[in-house]
Structure formats: C-alpha cells, structure tokens
N, C-alpha and C positions, 0 to 999 in steps of 0.2 A: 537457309537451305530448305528447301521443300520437301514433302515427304515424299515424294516420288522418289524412289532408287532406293529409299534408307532401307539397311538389312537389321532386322530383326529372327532373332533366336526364337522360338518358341519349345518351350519342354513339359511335356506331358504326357504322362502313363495314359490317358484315357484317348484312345483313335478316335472317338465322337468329336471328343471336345478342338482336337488337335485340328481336325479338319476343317470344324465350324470356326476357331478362333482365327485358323489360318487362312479361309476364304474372306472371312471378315477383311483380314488386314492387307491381303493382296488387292482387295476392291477398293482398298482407300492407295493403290499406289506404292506400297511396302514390298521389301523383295523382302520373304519369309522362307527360312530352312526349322527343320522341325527336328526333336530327340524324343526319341522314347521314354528316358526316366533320364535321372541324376549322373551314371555315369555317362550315357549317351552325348546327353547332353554338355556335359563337360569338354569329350574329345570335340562337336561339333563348335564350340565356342574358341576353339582355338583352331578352324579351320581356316584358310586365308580365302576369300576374306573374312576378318575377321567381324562379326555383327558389331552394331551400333547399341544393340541394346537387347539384354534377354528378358522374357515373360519367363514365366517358371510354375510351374505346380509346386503346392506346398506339400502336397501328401501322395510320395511315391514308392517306390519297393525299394530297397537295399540303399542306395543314395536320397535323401527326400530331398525338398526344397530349401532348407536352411542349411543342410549338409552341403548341396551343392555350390551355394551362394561362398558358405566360408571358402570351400575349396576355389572358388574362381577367386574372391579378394585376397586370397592371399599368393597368386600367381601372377606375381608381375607385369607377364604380357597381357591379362585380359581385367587385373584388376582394376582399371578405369571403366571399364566398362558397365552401366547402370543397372540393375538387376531389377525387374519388379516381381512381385511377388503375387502369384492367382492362387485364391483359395475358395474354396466353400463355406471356410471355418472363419467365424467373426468373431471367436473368445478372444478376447484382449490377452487373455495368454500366448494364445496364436500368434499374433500382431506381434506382441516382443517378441517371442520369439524369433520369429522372419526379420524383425528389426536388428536384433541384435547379433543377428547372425553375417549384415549386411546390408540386407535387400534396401534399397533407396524407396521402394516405396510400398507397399499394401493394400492390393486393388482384389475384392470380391469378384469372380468369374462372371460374367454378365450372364443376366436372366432374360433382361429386360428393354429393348431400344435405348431407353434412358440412361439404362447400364452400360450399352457400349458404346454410346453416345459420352458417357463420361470417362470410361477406357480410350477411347480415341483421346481425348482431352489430356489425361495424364499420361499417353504417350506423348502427344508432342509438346506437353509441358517440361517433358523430360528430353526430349531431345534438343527442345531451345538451352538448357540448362548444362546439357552435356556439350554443345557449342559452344557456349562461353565459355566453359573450363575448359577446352580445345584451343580455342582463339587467345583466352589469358595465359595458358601456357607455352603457346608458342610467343605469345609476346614477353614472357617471363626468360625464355631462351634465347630469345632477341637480346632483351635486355644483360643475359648473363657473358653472352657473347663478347657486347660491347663493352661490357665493364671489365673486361678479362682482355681486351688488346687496348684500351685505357690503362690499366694498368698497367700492363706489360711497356707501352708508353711510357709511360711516366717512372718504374723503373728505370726504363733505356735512360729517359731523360737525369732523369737524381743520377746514375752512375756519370754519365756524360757530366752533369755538372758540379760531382766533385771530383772529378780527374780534372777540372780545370782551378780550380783552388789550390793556389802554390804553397806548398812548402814554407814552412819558416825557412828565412835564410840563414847560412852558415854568419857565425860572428866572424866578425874583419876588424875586434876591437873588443873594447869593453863591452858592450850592449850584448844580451843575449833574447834569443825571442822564443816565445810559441803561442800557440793560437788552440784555438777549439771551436768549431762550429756545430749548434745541433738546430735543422730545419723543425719547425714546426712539423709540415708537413712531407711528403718524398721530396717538396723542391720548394727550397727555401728562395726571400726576397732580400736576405742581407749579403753585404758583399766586404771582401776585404782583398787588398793586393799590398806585395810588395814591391818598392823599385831601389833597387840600386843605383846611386847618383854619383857622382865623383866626389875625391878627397874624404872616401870613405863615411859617405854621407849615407844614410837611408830613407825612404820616401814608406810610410805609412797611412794608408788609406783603409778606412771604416766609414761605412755606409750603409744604409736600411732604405729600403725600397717601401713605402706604403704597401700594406696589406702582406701577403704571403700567396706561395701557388703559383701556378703554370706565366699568369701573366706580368707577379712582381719576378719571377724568377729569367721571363726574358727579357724585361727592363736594367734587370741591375747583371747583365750583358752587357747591356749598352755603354751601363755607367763605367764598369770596370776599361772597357773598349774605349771611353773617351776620356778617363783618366791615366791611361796609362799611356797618352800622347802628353797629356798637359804635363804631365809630370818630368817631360823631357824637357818644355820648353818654356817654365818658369821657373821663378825660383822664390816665391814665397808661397807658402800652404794658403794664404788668405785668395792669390790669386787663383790658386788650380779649384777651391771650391766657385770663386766666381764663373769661373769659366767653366765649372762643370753647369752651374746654373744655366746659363746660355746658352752650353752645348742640348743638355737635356731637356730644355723648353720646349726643342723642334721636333722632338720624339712621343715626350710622354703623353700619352693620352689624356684626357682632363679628368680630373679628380685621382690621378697620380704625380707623387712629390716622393722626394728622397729628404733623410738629414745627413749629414758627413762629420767627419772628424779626419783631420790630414796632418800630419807630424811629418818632421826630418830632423832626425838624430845624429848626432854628429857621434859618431861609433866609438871615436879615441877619445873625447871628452866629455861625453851625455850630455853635451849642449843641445834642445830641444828646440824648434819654431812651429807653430802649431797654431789650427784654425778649426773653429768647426760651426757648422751652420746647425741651430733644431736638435743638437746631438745630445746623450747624455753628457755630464762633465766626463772625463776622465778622470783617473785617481792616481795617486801617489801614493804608494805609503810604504815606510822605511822605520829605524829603530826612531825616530821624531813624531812619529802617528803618521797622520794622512793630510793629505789636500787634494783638491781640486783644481781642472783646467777646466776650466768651461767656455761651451759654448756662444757663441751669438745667435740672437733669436734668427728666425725667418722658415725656411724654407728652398731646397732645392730643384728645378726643372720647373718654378712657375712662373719663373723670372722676378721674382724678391728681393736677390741680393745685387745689390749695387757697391761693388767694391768689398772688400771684408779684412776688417782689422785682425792681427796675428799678433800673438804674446808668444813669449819665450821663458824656460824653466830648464830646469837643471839634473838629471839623474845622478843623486849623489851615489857615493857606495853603501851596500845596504839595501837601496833604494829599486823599488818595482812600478811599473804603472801599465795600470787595464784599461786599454780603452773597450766599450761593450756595445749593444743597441738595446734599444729597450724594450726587449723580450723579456732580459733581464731582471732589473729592477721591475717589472709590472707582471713576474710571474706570480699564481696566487695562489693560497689555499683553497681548501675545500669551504672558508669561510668569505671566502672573493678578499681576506688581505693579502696587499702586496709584499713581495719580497724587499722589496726598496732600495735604497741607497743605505740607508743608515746600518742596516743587517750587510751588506754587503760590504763595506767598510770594515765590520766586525770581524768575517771570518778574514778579510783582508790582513788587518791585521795581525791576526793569531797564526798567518802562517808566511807575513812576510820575508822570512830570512829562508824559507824554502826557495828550491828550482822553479824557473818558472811552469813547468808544464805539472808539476805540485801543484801551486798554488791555481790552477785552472782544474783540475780536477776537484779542489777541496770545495770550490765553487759549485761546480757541479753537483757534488753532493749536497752540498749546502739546498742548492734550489728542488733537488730533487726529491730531498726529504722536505721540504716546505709544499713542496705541491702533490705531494704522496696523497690519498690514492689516485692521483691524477699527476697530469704533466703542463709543463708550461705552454699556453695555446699561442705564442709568437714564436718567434726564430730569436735562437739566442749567440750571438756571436761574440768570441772574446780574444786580445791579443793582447799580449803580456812582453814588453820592454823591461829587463832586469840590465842593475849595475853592479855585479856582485862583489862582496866584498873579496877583496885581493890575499 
C-alpha cells in the first residue's frame, strides 16, 4: 500500500509543532487529523476512521505521551494500532519510558531535513510492518476458519462412522460377544463386522486398513461393503479374505493394503474355521493358558493372496478369544517399548474366567497405563468370543 490515503494521528500540545509536523506529512501524501494533548487525542484515535498510525508528544499537560499510549494499548479497539513516540527529550530514561509504556517506536522531533527525512522513513518502516501483521492476521483467521469447519467435518464424520459399527450380536447359543474400538484419531482405519449365517453360524471379520485418518477411514468402507457380500456367498474364511483381496485391488490406492482375520463360529458348539491374511494371531486363553491362531503371511487389496489356507479350533468352556489389530500389541511407552503379545496374554490370562466386555476393558487399562503419559498412536480394535462355563 502506498502512502497516499494512509491516516495518521498526530497529538501535540505545541500548535507550532502540530502545524509544521502536519504539513510535513500531508505533502508526502498522508491524510493527517490532529489532538491537542493526551485526552484529545485519545477521543480522536478512536474516531472512525480509525488512523493507521499515531505520532504522539511525549511531554504534555494532564494526559502526557506514555499515559496516553498505555491508555490506547490497553483498548481493544485501537490497541493494534502503532504508536510512535515525538520528543525533544533523549535521556534514555525517556526512551524506556515511552517504551515501556508501549510506544513501538522513539523518534526525536525533527530539526533537521535529515531528521525528517529519517521520520518519513520510520513511518513507512512501520507501516510496512503494521501490514504484515494485518495480512498475517487475516491469514491467521483464515486459517482458524478452516480449521474449525475441518473439524466440525470430521466430527460429523467420526459420529457418522460410528453409528455404522454394529452392535455385538445377541447370543443364539453358547458363544458370547463384545468388542471395543478406540480410533487413533476422530476416524479410525480398522474395521470389524458382524454376519449372521445360517445353522446358527456367525461370520467374524477383523481388519486394519494401513495408516489411520480421513483416507484409511473411507477405504475400510469399502472393505466392510465388500465383505459383507462375500460373506453371503462363501463358505470358507480362507475364501472371503481372497476375495476380499481381489475385490480391494480395484479400489485401493497404491501404497494402501489391508490385513484381515475372518472366523465362523458355530454358536451351539464353538466349533471355529478361521483365516487371516498379515493379521495379528488371535488368542485363546481359558483355565489351559493360551494359544494362538495365526495368521498367513501377505497382504490384502495388492493382489498377494492366491487362494488361502483356513484351520479350524474349538472354543472350549472356560474358554475366550480376541481377535485385535495392531495398534495393540505396538502400543508403546514413553520409552518407545511395546505393549506386545507376551503382556497381553498376561493380562489375558489374569482375567480369563471374567465377562467378555471385562476382559476388554482390563485390556484397556492395561494399555492405557503402559502408554500413560501418552496414548496409543494406532487404532486399536478388539473382539472378544467367550464359551462360558455352564
């Protein structure tokens, strides 16, 4: 901005100086309003329009120059506004004080051409300087704007995406269930469904979407969307992850993959057939300790898996099994160790003969005091199959 048009304040008890300083600065272009002393000037600086920038006398009657200054920075409406400070007086006690009172800057009353040859200069030093801070503020508001319907976003979204997270289903037999999801972030990349199959069969899907946030959170859409066809129209777990493989090839972006875990429980017998691709193992553990199902290497949605072998196990009575992702086992301390498998097993066991939606909490804690004063930076997903004792 040029200086043509800029409005400058000038306040000065002395009508010599006021006239001389004020014809100065209309010749260079400035539109200049003028005050008599301190309060004068005060009521003018909050005139609309409001000035760009006040000169000020430092030595005036009842209001002086440092008086005035505090009272403008501490007025909201005008306190952005840049103050300098005109004096005669060159004690460096002078100086602080006008400094400390406010004033941006401490400029001697010219004498001299070279004097207001240098007064021209730290005004428009100071008015480029009051521009920036104009321009970075409104980009600061910009920015706060955007970040405030981003968020509001991404609320909408997280609530949206877990109102689509079903329910543990009602038992139709032995088997009982619950789950716990906590996102990393407002919007998690792990995914879990349930399906109901016939002969009182259930369909268990656990799945992790690479990464976390806005874009694993609408990929493992997709996955849930294209599992929960497959799951209609096969009938081994090895097959519905290949086929998820296939299906999400066509989707996912490059340098995203999913791992899966898919079980069908037989409700009236805890008979188990189970698959998973990249997945952690699952666990077992009953009044016998623990085991594991584990997975098959590869990867999902890069087109890896060709066919996938399924083993089968048994939920005795007693007997519980988590399937998780690995947010879990890779949450860490403040020391970067991980939570792991082996700790996890531990509290597993200490609280196998509890309800399942207990023993999901005890977990919780578990990791929560492990990663105390921080939290786990994945999504941690968990679903808990119990056969409880009769």
């Amino acid at each position: 901005m040029s200086e043509s048009g800029r409005r400058i304040l000038l306040v000065d008890d002395s009508s010599t100086m006021r006239r001389m300083i004020s014809t100065l600065l209309t010749d260079q272009g400035y539109e200049v309003k003028t005050g008599v002393d301190g309060n004068d000037g005060y009521v003018k600086a909050k005139e609309e329009p409001i000035p760009e920038l006040i000169l000020t006398d430092f030595e005036m009657p009842d209001l002086d120059g440092p008086g005035l200054c505090r009272k403008l920075k501490a007025d909201k409406a005008v306190s952005a506004i840049p103050v300098l400070m005109l004096t005669t007086l060159g004690e460096t006690k002078s100086k602080v004080e006008g400094l400390d009172a406010g004033a941006d800057d401490y400029i001697q009353k010219p004498k001299s051409p070279g004097d207001i040859e240098e007064l021209f200069a730290r005004i428009r030093a100071h008015f480029r300087l009051a521009d920036m801070k104009r321009e970075l503020a409104e980009r600061n508001a910009l920015l706060e704007a955007a970040q405030k319907k981003l968020h509001f976003e991404l609320e909408l979204a997280r609530k949206v995406q877990r109102a689509l997270m079903p329910r543990p289903p009602r038992p139709r037999g032995l088997v009982k269930v619950a789950v716990k999801y906590t996102p990393a972030n407002q919007l998690g990349g792990d995914v879990y469904d349930f399906y109901r199959l016939e002969s009182n069969r259930l369909g268990v899907l656990v799945a992790d979407v690479s990464g976390h946030g806005v874009n694993s959170a609408m990929l493992s859409g997709m996955v849930k969307a294209l599992a929960a066809g497959l799951s209609i129209a096969v009938l081994e777990p090895g097959e519905l992850l290949a086929g998820l493989d296939v299906g999400l090839e066509q989707y996912f972006p490059e340098g995203y993959f999913c791992t899966g875990f898919y079980l069908i429980a037989d409700e009236e017998t805890g008979l188990l057939r189970y698959a998973g691709v990249g997945h952690p193992p699952a666990i077992i553990v009953g009044p016998n300790g623990t085991r594991t199902l584990d997975s098959n290497p590869g990867l999902l949605g890069v087109g890896m898996v060709d066919g996938t072998a399924g083993e089968t196990d048994r939920l005795g009575p007693g007997e519980s099994l988590i399937i998780y992702t690995d947010g879990l086992p890779d949450a860490m301390d403040p020391s970067d160790v991980l939570f792991g498998e082996e700790r996890l097993k531990t509290v597993l066991q200490s609280y196998h003969g509890a309800d399942p939606a207990t023993i999901l909490d005890e977990v919780e804690k578990a990791v929560n005091k492990h990663t105390f004063p921080g939290s786990a930076a994945d999504d941690i997903n968990m679903v808990v199959l119990q056969h409880p004792i009769q």
